[in-house]
C-alpha positions as CSV (number, residue, x, y, z in Angstrom):
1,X,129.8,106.6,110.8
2,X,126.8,104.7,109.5
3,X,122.8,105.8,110.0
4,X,120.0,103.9,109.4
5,X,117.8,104.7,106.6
6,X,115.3,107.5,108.0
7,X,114.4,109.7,104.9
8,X,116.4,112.1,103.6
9,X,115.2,115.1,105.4
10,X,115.7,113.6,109.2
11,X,119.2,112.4,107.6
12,X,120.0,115.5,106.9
13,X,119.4,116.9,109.9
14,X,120.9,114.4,111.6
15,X,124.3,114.3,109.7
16,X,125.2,117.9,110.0
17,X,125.6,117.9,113.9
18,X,126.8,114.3,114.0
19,X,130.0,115.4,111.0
20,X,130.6,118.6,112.8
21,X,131.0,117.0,116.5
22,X,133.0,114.0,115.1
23,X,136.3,113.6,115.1
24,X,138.1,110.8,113.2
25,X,138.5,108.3,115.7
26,X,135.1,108.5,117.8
27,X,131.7,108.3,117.3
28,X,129.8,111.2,118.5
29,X,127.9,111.3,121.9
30,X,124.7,113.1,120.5
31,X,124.6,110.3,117.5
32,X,124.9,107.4,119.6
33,X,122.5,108.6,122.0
34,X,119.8,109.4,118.9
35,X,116.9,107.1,118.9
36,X,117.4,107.3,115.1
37,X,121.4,106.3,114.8
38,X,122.6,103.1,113.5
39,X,125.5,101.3,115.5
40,X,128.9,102.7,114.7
41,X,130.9,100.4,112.1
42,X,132.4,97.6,113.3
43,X,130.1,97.7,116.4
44,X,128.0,94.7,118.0
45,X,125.4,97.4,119.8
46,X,122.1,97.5,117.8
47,X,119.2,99.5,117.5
48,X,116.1,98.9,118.9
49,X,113.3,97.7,117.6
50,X,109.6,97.5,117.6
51,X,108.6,94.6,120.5
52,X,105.3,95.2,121.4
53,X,104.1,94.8,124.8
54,X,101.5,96.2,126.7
55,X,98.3,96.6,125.3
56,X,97.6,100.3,123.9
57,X,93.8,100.2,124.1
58,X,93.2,102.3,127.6
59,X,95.8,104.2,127.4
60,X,97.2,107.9,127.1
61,X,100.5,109.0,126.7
62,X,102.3,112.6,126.5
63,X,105.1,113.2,123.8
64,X,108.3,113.3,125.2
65,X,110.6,113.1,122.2
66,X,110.8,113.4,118.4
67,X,113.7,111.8,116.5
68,X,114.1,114.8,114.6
69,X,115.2,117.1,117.4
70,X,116.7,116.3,120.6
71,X,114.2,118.7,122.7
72,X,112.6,118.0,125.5
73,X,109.0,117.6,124.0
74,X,107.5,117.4,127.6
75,X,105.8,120.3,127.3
76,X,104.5,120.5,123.8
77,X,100.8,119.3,125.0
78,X,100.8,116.7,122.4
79,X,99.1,113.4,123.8
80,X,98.0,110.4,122.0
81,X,95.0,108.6,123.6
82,X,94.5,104.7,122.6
83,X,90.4,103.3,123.0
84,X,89.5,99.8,121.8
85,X,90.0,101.6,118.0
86,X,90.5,104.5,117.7
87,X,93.5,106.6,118.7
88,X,93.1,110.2,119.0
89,X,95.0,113.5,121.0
90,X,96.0,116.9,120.4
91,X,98.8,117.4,118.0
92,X,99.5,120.9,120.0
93,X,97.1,123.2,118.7
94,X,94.4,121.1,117.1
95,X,93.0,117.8,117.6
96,X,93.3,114.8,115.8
97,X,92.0,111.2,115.7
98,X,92.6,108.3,113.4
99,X,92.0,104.9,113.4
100,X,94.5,102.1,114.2
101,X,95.4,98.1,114.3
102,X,97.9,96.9,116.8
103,X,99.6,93.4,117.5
104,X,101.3,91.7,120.1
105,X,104.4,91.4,117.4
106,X,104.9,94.9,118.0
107,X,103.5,95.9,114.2
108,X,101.1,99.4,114.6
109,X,99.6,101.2,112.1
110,X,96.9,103.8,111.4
111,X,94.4,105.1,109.3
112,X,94.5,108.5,107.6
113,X,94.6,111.4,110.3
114,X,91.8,113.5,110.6
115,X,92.4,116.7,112.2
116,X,90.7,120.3,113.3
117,X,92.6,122.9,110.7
118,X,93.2,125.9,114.1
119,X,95.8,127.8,113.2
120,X,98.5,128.9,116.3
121,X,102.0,130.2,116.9
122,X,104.2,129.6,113.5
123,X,106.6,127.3,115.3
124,X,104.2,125.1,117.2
125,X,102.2,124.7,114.0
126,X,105.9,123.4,112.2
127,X,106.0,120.6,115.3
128,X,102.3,119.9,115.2
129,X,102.7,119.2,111.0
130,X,105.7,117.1,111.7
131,X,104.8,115.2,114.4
132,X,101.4,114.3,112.6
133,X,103.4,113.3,108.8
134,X,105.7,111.2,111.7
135,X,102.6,109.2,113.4
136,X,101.0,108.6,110.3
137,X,103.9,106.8,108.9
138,X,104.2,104.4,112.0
139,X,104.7,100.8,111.6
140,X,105.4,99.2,114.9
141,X,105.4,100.0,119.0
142,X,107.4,99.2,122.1
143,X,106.2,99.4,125.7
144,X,108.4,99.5,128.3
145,X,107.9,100.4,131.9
146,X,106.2,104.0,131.6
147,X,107.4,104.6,127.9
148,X,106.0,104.0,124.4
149,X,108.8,104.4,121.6
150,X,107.0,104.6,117.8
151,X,109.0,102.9,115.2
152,X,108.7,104.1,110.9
153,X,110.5,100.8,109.9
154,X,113.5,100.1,112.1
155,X,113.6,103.3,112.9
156,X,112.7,105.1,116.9
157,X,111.1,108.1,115.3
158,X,108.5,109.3,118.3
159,X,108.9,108.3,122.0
160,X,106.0,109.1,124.7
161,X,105.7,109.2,128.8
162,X,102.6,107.8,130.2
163,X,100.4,109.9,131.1
């Protein structure tokens, strides 16, 4: 089995449960279905990547998934909201904004975060710090339909519902 290069922490957590449910002659369900994993060897399927598509100034979206756990995020109450240039939600607890630049190529990036420093429940506060470090190192955007997948690289690491 082959991943993508994601950074050794999300590797990590992604190879443990995609060794322990593999067996030698199958790729495993949970891997395949990652928004992080790499085609199996030997394979012609490919991962998506970072297309563009609608414009994000106007809109708001609620986080639905995090490549580093495979979670319903639905309920987390972290939203990103897109103006003309600024982008700016709640991370969970606190609220953030940052600036951004966005192209019809698909490419996304923004400025450095600024956020409220609340603190809240130990574990939301974990999801809020990761989800934040995982926006900030965003490099390109997909719309499709009702969902935006964020891409680090290659790599599907944050996925939202419209909202």
């Amino acid at each position: 089995m082959r991943f993508s290069k994601i950074g050794a922490g999300v590797a990590a957590l992604l190879l443990v449960p995609a060794l322990a449910s593999c067996s030698s002659s199958s790729t495993s369900d949970a891997a395949a279905s990652s928004p992080t994993a790499s085609a199996a060897e030997g394979s012609n399927m490919t991962a998506p990547l970072p297309t563009g598509g609608a414009e994000l100034a106007d809109t708001t979206w609620a986080l639905s998934g995090l490549a580093t756990t495979t979670d319903s995020l639905s309920d987390s109450g972290i939203t990103l909201e897109f103006t003309a240039d600024q982008a700016s939600g709640s991370a969970g607890i606190n609220t953030y904004s940052a600036g951004y630049t966005s192209a019809a190529d698909g490419t996304l990036t923004f400025t450095a975060i600024a956020s409220t420093q609340m603190a809240g429940d130990e574990a939301m506060m974990a999801l809020e710090t990761e989800y934040l470090a995982a926006l900030g190192s965003v490099t390109g955007y997909s719309v499709n339909g009702g969902l935006l997948d964020l891409f680090a690289g290659p790599d599907q690491i944050l996925t939202f519902t419209a909202g």
